[in-house]
C-alpha positions in Angstrom: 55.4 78.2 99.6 56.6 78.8 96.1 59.8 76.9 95.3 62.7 79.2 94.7 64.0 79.5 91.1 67.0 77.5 89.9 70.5 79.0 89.1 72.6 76.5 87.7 76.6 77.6 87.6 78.2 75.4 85.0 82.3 75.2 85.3 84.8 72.9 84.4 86.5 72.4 87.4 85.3 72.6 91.3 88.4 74.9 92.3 87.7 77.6 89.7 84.5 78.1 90.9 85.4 78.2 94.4 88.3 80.9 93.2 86.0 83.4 91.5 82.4 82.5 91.4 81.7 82.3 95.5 80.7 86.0 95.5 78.0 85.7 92.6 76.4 82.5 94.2 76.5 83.3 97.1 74.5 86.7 96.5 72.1 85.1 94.2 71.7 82.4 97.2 71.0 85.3 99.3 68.4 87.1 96.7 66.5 84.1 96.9 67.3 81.7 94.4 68.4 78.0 94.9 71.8 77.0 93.5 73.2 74.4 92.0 77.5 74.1 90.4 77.4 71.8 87.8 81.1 70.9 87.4 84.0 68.2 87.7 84.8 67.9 91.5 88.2 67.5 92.6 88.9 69.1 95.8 86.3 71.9 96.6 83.1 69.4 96.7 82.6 69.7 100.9 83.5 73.4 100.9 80.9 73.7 98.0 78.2 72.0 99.6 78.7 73.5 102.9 77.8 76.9 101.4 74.5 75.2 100.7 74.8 74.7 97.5 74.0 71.4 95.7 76.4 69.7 93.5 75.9 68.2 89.9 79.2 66.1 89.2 80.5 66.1 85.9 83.0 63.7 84.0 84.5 66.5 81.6 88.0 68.1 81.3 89.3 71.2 80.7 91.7 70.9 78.7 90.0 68.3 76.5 89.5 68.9 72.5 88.1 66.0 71.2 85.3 66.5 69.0 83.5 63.1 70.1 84.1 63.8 73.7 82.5 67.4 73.2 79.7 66.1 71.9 79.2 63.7 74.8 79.4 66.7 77.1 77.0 68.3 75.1 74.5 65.7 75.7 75.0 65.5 79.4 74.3 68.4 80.0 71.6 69.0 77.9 70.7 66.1 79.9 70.7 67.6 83.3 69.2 70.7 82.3 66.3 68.9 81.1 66.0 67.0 84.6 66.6 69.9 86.2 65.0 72.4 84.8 66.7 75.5 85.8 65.2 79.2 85.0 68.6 80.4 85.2 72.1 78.6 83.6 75.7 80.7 84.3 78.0 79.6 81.8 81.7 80.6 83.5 85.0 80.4 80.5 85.0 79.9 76.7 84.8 75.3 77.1 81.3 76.0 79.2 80.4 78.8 76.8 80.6 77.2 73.7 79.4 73.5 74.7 76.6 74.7 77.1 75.2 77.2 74.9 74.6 74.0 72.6 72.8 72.4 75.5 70.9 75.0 76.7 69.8 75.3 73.2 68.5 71.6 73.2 67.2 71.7 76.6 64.9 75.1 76.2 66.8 76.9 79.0 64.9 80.2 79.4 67.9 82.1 80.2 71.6 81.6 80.2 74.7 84.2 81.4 77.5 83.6 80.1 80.8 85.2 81.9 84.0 85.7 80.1 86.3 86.2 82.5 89.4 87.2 80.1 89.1 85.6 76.0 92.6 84.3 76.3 95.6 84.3 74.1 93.8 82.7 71.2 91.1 84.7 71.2 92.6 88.1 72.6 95.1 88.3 69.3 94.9 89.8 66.4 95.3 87.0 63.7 93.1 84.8 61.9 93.4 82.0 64.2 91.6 84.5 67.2 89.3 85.8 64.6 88.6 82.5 63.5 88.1 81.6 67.5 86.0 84.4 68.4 83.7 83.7 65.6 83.2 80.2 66.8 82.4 81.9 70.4 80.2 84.5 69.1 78.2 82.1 67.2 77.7 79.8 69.9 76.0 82.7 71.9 73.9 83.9 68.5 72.3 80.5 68.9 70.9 81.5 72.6 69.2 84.7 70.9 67.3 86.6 73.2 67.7 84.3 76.2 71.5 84.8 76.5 73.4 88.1 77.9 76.9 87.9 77.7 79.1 89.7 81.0 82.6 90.7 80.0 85.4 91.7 82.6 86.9 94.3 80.8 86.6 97.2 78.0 88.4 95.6 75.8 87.5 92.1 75.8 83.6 94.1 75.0 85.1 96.3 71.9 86.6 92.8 70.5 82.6 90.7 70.9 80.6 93.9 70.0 79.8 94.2 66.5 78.9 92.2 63.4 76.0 89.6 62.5 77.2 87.3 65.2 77.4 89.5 68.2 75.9 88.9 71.3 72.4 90.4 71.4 72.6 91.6 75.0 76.4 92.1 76.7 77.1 93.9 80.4 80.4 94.6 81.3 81.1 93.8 85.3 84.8 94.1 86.6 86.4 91.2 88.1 84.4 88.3 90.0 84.7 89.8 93.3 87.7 90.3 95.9 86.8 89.6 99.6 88.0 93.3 101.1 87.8 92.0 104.9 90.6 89.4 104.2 92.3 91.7 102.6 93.6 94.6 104.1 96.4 97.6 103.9 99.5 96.2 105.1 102.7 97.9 106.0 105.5 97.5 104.0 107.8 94.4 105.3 111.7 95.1 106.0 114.5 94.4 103.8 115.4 95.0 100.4 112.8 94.9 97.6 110.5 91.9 97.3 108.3 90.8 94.6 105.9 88.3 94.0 103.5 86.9 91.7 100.5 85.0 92.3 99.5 82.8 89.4 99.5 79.3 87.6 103.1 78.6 86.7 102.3 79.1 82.8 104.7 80.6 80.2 101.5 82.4 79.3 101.6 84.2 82.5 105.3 85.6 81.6 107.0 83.2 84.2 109.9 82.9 82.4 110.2 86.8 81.1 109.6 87.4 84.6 112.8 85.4 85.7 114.7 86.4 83.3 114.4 90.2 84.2 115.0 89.8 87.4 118.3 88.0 86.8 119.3 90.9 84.6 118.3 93.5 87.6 120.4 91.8 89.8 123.2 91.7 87.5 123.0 95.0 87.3 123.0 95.3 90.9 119.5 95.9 92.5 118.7 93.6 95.0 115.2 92.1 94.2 113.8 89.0 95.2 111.1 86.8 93.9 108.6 84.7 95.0 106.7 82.8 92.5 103.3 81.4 94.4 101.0 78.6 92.1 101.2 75.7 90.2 102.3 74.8 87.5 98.8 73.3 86.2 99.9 70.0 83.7 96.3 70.4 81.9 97.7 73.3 79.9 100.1 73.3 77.3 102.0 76.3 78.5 102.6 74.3 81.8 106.1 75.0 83.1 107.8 71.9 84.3 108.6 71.4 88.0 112.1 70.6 87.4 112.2 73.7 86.0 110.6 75.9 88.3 113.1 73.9 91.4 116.0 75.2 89.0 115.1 78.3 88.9 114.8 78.4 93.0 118.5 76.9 92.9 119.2 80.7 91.6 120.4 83.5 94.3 116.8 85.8 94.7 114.3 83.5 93.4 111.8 81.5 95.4 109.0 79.4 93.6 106.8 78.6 97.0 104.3 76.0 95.1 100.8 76.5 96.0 100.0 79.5 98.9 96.7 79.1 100.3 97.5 82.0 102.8 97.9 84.9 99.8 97.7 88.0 102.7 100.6 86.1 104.5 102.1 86.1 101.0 101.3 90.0 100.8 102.7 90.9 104.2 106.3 89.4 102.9 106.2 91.5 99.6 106.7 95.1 98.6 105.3 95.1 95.1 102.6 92.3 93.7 103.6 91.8 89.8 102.0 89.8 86.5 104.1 89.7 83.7 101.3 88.2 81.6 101.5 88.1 77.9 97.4 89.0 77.5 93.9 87.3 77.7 93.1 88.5 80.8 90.0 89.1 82.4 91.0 91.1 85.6 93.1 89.7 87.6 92.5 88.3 91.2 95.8 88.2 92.5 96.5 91.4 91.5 92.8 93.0 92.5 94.0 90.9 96.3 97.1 92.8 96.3 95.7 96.2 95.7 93.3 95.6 98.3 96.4 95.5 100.6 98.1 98.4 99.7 100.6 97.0 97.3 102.0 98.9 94.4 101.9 97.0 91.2 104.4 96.1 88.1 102.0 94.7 85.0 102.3 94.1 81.1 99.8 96.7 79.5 97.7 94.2 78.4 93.7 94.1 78.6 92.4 93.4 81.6 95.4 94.0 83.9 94.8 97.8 82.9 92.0 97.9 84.5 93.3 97.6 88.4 97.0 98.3 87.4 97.1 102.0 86.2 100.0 103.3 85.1 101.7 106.1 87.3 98.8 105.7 89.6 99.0 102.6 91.7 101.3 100.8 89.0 104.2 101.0 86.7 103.3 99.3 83.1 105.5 97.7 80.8 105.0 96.0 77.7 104.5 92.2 77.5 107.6 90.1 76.5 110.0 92.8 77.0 112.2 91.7 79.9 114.7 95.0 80.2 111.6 97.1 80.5 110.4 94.7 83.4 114.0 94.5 84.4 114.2 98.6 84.9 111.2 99.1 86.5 111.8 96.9 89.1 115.5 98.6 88.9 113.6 101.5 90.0 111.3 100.5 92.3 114.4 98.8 94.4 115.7 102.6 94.5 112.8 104.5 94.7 111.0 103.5 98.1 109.0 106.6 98.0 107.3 105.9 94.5 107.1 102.2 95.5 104.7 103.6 98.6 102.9 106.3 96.7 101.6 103.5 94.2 100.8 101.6 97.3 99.1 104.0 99.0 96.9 104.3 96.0 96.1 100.8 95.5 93.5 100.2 98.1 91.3 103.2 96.3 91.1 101.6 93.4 89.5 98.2 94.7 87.4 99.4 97.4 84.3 99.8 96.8 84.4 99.1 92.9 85.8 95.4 92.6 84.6 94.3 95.9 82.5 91.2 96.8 79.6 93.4 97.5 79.6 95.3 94.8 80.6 92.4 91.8 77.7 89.9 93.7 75.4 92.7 94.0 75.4 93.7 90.1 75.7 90.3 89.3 72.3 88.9 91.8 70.6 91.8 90.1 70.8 90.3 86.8 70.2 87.2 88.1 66.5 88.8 89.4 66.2 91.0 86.0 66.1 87.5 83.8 64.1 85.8 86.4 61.3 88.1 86.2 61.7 88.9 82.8 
């Protein structure tokens, strides 16, 4: 019989991939094609494998920015794709983007994706130091020509790449990387006055701190609101927030940082309203797309990406990003409005199921996978 073509998902890290790329592999496993997660493992190695998948270690870092150590990357895995030969390489975040369009360049990969799931905040601005990223970006992908397509989360993170001498040749847009709509399920509201809680890395980037701040200022003016702040703090980024700080903040009357959940429906089932104060550079969200799913109205910053699942005065209330007595008054009201608070619930679930579920994200995404193959 015929070996099966090669998909090859490059990543940074081993977690990431287990967080948002599942879904894609795991349909493109199930169209027929033999995967392989190029990436530095950590802690999702055995879960990886199990899924039948085979594992290509890597020594790189995230967070990294030296030029000499870049370079090195660059020539291991140009490396490995010349051993392996894949038909397919999946570059998944800007670091993979960049360097492995370089070494699939040098290798003579016949096809690369290449998934942006969100530009950031130094790409998603409006300065010259994000016009001076994004033209790095885009001309990374101009070298892959007619072998690359670029997938984009959201319609704006598309508007900002289309365009110009550098553009990608060939971009799809495909919300969100997938959220698992069996797990996640409607849930009835819990007792008890208004909970909130947010699901991310504990990043100032992520409006943590805004976040805080506003609902100190909603209690002080007398709502009773409660937070619970669910992730890590993530020391590889510089917009880490410290431990010590995030145990201060749970010193405070109403706030609860929880570390690490791996339970997130459990999470869901003890909160009225899912929230992300983010300040931008996002893709779609997950945690917000796993709240939806179970019936949870959402508070956002109107920022790209988040816009997408949280729709204002549909499921969601919107506020701008950074401003903490806008965040502070809308959760003022949704701690005395109970009946808008379920009406945006009850209109959550619609807008993730069927359109950013597992099915339908892996589907559209194994269907490129057989359009380059054949092609």
């Amino acid at each position: 019989m015929p070996s099966r073509p090669l998909l090859i998902f490059l990543v940074t890290e081993d977690w990431y991939f287990w967080s948002h790329r599942l879904p894609s592999a795991r349909a493109a496993r199930d169209a027929g094609f033999e995967v392989a997660v190029a990436t530095r493992v950590t802690a999702h190695g055995d879960r990886i494998a199990a899924e039948g998948f085979r594992l290509l270690p890597l020594a790189w870092k995230r967070g990294s920015l030296n030029p000499l150590a870049a370079l090195r990357d660059v020539a291991a895995i140009a490396g490995l794709y010349r051993r392996e030969r894949p038909r397919i390489v999946h570059h998944v975040a800007v670091k993979p983007a960049v360097l492995g369009a370089l070494a699939a360049r040098l290798a003579g990969v016949p096809r690369v994706v290449t998934t942006l799931a969100g530009l950031g905040l130094s790409m998603s601005g409006t300065g010259a130091r994000a016009a001076l990223a994004r033209l790095v970006l885009k001309g990374s992908l101009a070298l892959l020509g007619r072998r690359g397509v670029l997938v984009v989360q959201n319609a704006d993170d598309l508007a900002r790449l289309r365009g110009g001498p550098l553009a990608p040749r060939d971009m799809r847009l495909v919300r969100g990387s997938g959220v698992d709509l069996e797990r996640f399920r409607p849930l009835p509201e819990p007792d008890g006055p208004l909970t909130v809680a947010q699901v991310s890395r504990m990043l100032t980037l992520k409006g943590v701190p805004e976040l805080v701040a506003a609902v100190r200022l909603a209690r002080g003016r007398g709502a009773d609101v409660r937070l619970l702040l669910a992730g890590e703090p993530d020391p590889e980024s510089p917009a880490a927030i410290p431990e010590t700080e995030l145990r201060r903040w749970t010193e405070e009357p109403g706030i609860e940082w929880l570390g690490r959940v791996e339970d997130v429906p459990r999470l869901w089932a003890r909160a009225h309203v899912a929230v992300l104060a983010s300040r931008g550079g996002e893709g779609v969200p997950k945690s917000l797309l796993e709240a939806a799913a179970c019936g949870r109205a959402l508070l956002a910053t109107d920022v790209p990406g988040t816009r997408e699942v949280a729709r204002d005065g549909v499921n969601a209330l919107l506020v701008p990003p950074g401003d903490v007595e806008a965040m502070a008054a809308a959760l003022q009201r949704l701690a005395e409005d109970a009946a808008l608070r379920r009406r945006l619930g009850a209109a959550s679930r619609g807008v993730v199921d069927p359109a950013f579920g597992e099915a339908e994200v892996g589907g559209r995404m194994a269907a490129l996978y057989r359009e380059l193959s054949s092609g």
